[in-house]
N, C-alpha and C positions, 0 to 999 in steps of 0.2 A: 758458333763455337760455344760449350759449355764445357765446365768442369766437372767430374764426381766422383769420387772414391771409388774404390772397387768394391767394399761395401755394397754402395749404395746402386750401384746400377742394375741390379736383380727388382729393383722397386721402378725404374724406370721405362713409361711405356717404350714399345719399341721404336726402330730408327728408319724411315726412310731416305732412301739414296735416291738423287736423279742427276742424271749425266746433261748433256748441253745437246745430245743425240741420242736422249731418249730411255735410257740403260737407265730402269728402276731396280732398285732392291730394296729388303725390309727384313731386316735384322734385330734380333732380342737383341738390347741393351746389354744384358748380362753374358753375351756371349763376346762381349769387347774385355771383359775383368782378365786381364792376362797379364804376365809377369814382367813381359817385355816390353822395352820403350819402344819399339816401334812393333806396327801389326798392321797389314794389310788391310787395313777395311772395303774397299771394292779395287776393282781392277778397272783400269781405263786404258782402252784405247790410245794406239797415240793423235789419232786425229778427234780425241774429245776429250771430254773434262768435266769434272763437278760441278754441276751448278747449284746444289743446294740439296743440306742437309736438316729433316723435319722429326720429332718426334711425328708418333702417331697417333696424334688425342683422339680416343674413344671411339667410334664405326663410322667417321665422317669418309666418304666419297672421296676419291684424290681424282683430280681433273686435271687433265695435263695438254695443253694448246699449243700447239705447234706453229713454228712463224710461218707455214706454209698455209694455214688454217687446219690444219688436223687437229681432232680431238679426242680423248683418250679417258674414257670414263672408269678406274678401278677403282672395286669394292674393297673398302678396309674393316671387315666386319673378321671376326675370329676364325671363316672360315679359309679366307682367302692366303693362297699361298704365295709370299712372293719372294721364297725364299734363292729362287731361279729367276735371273733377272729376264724383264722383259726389252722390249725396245716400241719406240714409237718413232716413225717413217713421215 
């Protein structure tokens, strides 16, 4: 959980989302600055859940492990899109 002005979230790198099944997204910060007290930030399933919400400091690798041993290696460099969530299996 953090706090930030609406200001200030235009300066904040952006947000990664991962579900509990997998459902990545990455969202500009400054597209959360909105008027309303509530706002949909991902959508979930009803048989999943949020498990954790990260900026995204600098072009590091996001690795993602699954309890079945699956692994999941996305690029977080400027070009990658993950504006479309993905899933991991």
């Amino acid at each position: 959980m953090f706090t930030a002005a609406p200001s200030a979230l235009e300066k904040l790198p952006d947000l990664i989302f991962v579900t509990a099944r997998g459902v990545i997204k990455r969202t500009a910060a400054a597209e959360y600055a909105v008027r309303s007290r509530k706002y949909p930030a991902l959508s979930v399933k009803k048989d999943d859940r949020p498990l954790d919400v990260r900026f995204a400091e600098g072009e590091n690798d996001l690795l993602l492990l699954s309890t079945t041993g699956g692994i999941m290696q996305i690029k977080m460099d400027s070009s990658t899109d993950l504006s479309q969530s993905r899933v991991l299996y």
